[in-house]
C-alpha positions in Angstrom: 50.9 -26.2 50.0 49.4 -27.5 46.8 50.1 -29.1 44.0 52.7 -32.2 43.0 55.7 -32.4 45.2 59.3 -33.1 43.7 62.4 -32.8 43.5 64.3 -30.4 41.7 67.9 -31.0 40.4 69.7 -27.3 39.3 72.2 -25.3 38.9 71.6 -22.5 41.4 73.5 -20.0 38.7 71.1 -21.2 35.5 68.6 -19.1 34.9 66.7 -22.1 33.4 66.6 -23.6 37.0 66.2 -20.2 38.5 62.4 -20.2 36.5 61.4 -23.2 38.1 62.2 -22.2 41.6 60.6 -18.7 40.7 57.3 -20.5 39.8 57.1 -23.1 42.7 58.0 -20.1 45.3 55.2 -17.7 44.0 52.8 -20.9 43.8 54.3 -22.2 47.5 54.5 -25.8 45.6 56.2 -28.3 48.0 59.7 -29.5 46.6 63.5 -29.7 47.3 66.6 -28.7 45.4 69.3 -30.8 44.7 72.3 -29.0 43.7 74.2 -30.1 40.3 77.5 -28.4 39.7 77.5 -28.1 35.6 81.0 -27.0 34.9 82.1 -29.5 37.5 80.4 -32.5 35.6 77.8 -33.5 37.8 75.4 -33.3 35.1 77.2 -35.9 33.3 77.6 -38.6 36.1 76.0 -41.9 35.7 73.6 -40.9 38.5 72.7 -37.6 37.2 72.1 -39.5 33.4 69.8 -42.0 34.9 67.3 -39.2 35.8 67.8 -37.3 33.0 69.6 -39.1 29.8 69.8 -35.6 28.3 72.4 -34.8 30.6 70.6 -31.4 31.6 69.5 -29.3 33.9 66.8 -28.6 34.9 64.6 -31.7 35.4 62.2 -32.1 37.7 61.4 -35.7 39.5 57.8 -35.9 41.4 57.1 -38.0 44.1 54.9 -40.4 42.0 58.4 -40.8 40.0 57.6 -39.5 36.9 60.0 -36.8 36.0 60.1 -33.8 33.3 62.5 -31.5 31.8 62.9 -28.8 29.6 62.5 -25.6 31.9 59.6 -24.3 30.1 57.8 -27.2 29.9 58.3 -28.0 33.8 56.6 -24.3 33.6 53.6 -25.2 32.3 53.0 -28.5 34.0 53.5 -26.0 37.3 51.5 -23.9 36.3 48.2 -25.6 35.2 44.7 -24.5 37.0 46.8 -21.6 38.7 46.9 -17.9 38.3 50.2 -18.1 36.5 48.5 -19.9 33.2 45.2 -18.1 31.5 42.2 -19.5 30.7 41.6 -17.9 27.8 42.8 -19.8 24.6 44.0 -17.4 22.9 46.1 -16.1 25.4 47.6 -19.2 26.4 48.7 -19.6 22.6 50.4 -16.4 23.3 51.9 -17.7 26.5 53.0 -20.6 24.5 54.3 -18.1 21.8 56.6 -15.8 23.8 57.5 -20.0 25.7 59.0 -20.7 22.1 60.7 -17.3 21.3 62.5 -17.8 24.7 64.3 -21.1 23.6 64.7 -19.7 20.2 65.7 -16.5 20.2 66.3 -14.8 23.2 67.8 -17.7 25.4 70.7 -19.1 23.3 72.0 -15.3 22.9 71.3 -13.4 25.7 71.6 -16.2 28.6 74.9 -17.8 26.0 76.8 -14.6 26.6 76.0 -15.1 30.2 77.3 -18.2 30.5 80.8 -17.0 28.3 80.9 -14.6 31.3 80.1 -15.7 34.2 81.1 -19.7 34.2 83.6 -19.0 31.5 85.5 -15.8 32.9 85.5 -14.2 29.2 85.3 -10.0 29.2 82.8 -8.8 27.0 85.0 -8.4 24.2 85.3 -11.8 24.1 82.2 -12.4 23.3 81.2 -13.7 19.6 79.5 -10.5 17.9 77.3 -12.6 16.2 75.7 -14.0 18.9 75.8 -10.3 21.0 73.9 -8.5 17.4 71.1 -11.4 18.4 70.6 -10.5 22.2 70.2 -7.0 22.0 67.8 -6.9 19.2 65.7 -9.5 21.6 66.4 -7.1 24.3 64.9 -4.5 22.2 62.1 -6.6 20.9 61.2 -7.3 24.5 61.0 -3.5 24.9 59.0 -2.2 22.3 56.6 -5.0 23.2 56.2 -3.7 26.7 55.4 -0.7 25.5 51.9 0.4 27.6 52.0 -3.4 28.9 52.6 -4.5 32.3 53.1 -7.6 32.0 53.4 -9.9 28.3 50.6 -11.3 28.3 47.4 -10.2 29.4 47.0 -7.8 32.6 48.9 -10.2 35.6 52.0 -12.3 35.9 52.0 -15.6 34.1 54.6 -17.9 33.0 55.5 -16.1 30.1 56.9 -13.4 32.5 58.7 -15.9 34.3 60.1 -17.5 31.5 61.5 -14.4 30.2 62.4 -12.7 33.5 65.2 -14.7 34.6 67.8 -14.6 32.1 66.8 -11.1 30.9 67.3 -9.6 34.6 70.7 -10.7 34.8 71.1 -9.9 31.0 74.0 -6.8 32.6 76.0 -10.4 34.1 76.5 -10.4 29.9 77.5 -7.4 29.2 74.0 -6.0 28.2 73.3 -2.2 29.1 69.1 -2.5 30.0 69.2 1.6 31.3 68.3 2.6 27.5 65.5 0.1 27.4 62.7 1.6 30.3 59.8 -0.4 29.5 62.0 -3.5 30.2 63.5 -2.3 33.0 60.1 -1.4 34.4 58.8 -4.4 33.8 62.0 -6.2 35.3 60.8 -4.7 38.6 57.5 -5.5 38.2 58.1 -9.0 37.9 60.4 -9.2 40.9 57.9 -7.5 42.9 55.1 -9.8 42.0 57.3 -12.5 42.6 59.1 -11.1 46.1 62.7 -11.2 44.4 65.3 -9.6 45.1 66.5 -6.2 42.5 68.7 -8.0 40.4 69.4 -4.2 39.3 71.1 -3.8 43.0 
């Protein structure tokens, strides 16, 4: 194993933790998840609060006690000196760039709609249209970028693929249709190969 060992506190269903545990797997980092139940509170507990006063998950603590949240940061820290994180400046900028379009505006639509579904039982009719207008046109942003690509950035996996992968991979669990959108369902099973996943297709 290399690299810092912590602890990771997630919810097993968020594809925010999911990214992390992707990452550490594919890098065989040494750490251990503790399970927080969101909709049941535990990320609200005094406990939970005193590790992270955000009241979020994920957050990562390592064993020289420091601790860091914010999924795609805990992505980069992770992935620093490893395949997963070019060299090149210019392409970690664009790392960095498809890092921020995530949290901006692909996560709080696609992975929102998600959440209405899956933790909140809502059909897909129930979902706000505002907020469903967003998440496809990121859906179809991510395709046309793929276009002749294998991966986002540059020619291997890096955490801009991870990032991205694990909310958009279980983008149908919101109601989203990916069969009309082949260069991201190509690169969906690219990505889980790479990264000895399971198809989230299946």
């Amino acid at each position: 194993m290399s690299g810092p060992a912590f602890t990771l506190y997630g919810d097993r269903r968020s594809g925010n933790c999911q990214k992390i545990v992707f990452a550490a797997d594919w890098l065989g980092l040494d750490y251990r998840f503790v399970d927080v139940d969101v909709m049941a509170g535990e990320s609200r507990t005094p406990e939970f609060l005193a590790v992270n006063p955000v009241g979020q998950v994920p957050v990562v603590v390592f064993d020289d006690s420091r601790s860091l949240a914010q999924s795609n940061a805990v992505l980069l820290f992770l992935a620093e000196n490893t395949a997963l994180l070019p060299q090149d400046p210019f392409l970690r900028a664009k790392v960095n760039e498809w890092l921020f379009w995530e949290q901006y505006s692909h996560e709080p639509y696609v992975a929102v709609c998600r959440f209405q579904m899956v933790y909140q039982g809502k059909g897909p009719g129930d979902r706000e249209a505002w907020r469903v207008e967003r998440a496809e046109a990121a859906l179809d942003h991510m395709d046309a970028q793929l276009a002749g690509k294998s991966f986002l950035v540059g020619e291997s996996l890096s955490v801009a693929d991870i990032a991205l992968l694990a909310y958009t991979r279980l983008a149908g669990e919101g109601g989203f249709d990916l069969s009309k959108r082949p260069n991201l369902t190509a690169w969906i099973a690219r990505c889980e190969t790479a990264l000895e996943l399971p198809s989230a297709a299946a």
